[in-house]
N, C-alpha and C positions, 0 to 999 in steps of 0.2 A: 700663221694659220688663219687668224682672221681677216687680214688684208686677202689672203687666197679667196673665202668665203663670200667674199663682198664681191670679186673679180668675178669669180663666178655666176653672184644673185645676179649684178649687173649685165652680164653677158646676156642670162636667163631673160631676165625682162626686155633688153633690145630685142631678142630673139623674137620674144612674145607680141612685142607692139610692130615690128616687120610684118610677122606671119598674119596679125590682123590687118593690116593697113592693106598689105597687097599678095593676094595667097597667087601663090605658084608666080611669080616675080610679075602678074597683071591686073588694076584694082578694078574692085567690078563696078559696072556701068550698068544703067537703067536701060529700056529700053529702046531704039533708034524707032525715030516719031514713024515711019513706015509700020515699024511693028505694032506700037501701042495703035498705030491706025486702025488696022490689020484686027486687034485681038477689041477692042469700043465698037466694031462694024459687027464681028461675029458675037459678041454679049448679045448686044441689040438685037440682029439676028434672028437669035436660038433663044432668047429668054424663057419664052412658054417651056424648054427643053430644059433636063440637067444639063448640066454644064463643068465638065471635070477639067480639072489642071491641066492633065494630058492633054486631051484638045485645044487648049489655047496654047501650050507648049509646041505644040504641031503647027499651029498656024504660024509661029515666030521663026517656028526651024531652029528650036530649044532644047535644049535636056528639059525635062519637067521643073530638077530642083536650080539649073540658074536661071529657067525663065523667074521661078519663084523669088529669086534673090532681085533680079531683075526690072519686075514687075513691081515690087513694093518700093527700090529707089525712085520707080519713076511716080506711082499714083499715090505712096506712103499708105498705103494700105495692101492686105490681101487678096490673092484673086479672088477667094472667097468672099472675104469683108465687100468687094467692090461687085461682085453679083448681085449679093444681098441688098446690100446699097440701092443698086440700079431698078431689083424687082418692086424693094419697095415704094421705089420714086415714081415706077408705072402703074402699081398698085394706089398708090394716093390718088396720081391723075386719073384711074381710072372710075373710083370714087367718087370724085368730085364732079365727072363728066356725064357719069351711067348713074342708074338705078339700079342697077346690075346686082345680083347675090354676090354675099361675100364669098361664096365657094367658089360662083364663075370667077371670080376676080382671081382668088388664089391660083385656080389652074393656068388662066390668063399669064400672071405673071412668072410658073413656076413652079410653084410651091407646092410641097406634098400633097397636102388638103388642106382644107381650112382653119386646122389646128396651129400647125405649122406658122401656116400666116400670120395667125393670132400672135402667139408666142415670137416671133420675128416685130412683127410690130409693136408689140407690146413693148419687146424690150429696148426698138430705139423710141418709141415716142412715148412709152410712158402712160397710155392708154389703148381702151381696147377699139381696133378699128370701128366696129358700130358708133361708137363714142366719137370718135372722132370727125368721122362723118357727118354725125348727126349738128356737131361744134361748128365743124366747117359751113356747112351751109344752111347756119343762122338755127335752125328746126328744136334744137334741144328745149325742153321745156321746163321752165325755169321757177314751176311752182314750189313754195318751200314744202317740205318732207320732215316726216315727226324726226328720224333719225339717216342717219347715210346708211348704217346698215339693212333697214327699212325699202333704202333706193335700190340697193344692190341688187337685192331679191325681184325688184321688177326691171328695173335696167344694168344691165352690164356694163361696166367701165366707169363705175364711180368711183370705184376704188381707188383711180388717179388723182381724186379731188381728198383722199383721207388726212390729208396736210391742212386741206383748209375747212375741213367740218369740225375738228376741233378748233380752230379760232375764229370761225363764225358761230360756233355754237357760245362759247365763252363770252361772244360780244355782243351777243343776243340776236343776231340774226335772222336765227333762225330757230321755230319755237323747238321747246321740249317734250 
């Protein structure tokens, strides 16, 4: 009875690591560089535009969900992840190039409005685009401030620095 058991788990688990390794007896494949040409040409494109799965599923002459399986062996990320990616990397250069409002810039790249963008950039760089901006091209001014919370209230995206106001503050820095 238990030799049967074991026959069986074992069976079980081949079964299981086949059916992952190559479903319907063909392992999947990332994209053929024509395609990824194809869907990096229309990103760039349509940026300013939403931009849904479907559509770049069309461009490849895909189902939606194996362009999706597809798509991520090839760039390891998702279509999505790699829009967003891409807005905000025209969104940065466009920053650093313009004087341009952050709202033109949002729509520029995309993005809902300028909250959106916010919350997008916020969450890969870790600050808020004004902020960043303002770092990049040297401008930020760099007098000390009684408190951070103090800065916040007149400038936005200090709150990236909350790691180093308590150990500048600690090491005397920066007065009290």
């Amino acid at each position: 009875m238990r030799a049967a058991r074991r026959e069986i788990q074992r069976a079980l688990e081949l079964l299981r690591d086949s059916v992952a390794q190559a479903p319907f007896g063909r392992p999947i494949q990332g994209l053929a560089s024509w395609q990824a040409r194809r869907v990096v040409d229309h990103v760039l494109a349509h940026l300013d535009l939403p931009i849904r799965v479907d559509d770049l599923a069309a461009v490849t002459r895909l189902s939606t969900s194996h362009f999706s399986r597809a798509f991520k062996l090839s760039f390891h990320m998702s279509p999505h992840a790699y829009v967003v990616a891409l807005r905000l990397a025209r969104a940065r250069a466009l920053m650093l190039e313009s004087d341009e409002q952050m709202s033109r810039i949002a729509a520029a790249c995309g993005f809902a409005d300028q909250a959106h963008f916010s919350r997008a950039f916020r969450r890969k760089t870790g600050c808020a685009p004004g902020f960043w901006r303002r770092e990049r091209r040297g401008q930020l001014d760099r007098e000390p401030v009684a408190s951070i919370a103090d800065q916040a209230e007149v400038e936005e995206g200090w709150s990236c620095l909350a790691d180093f106001s308590d150990a500048a503050t600690a090491a005397g820095e920066m007065p009290a």
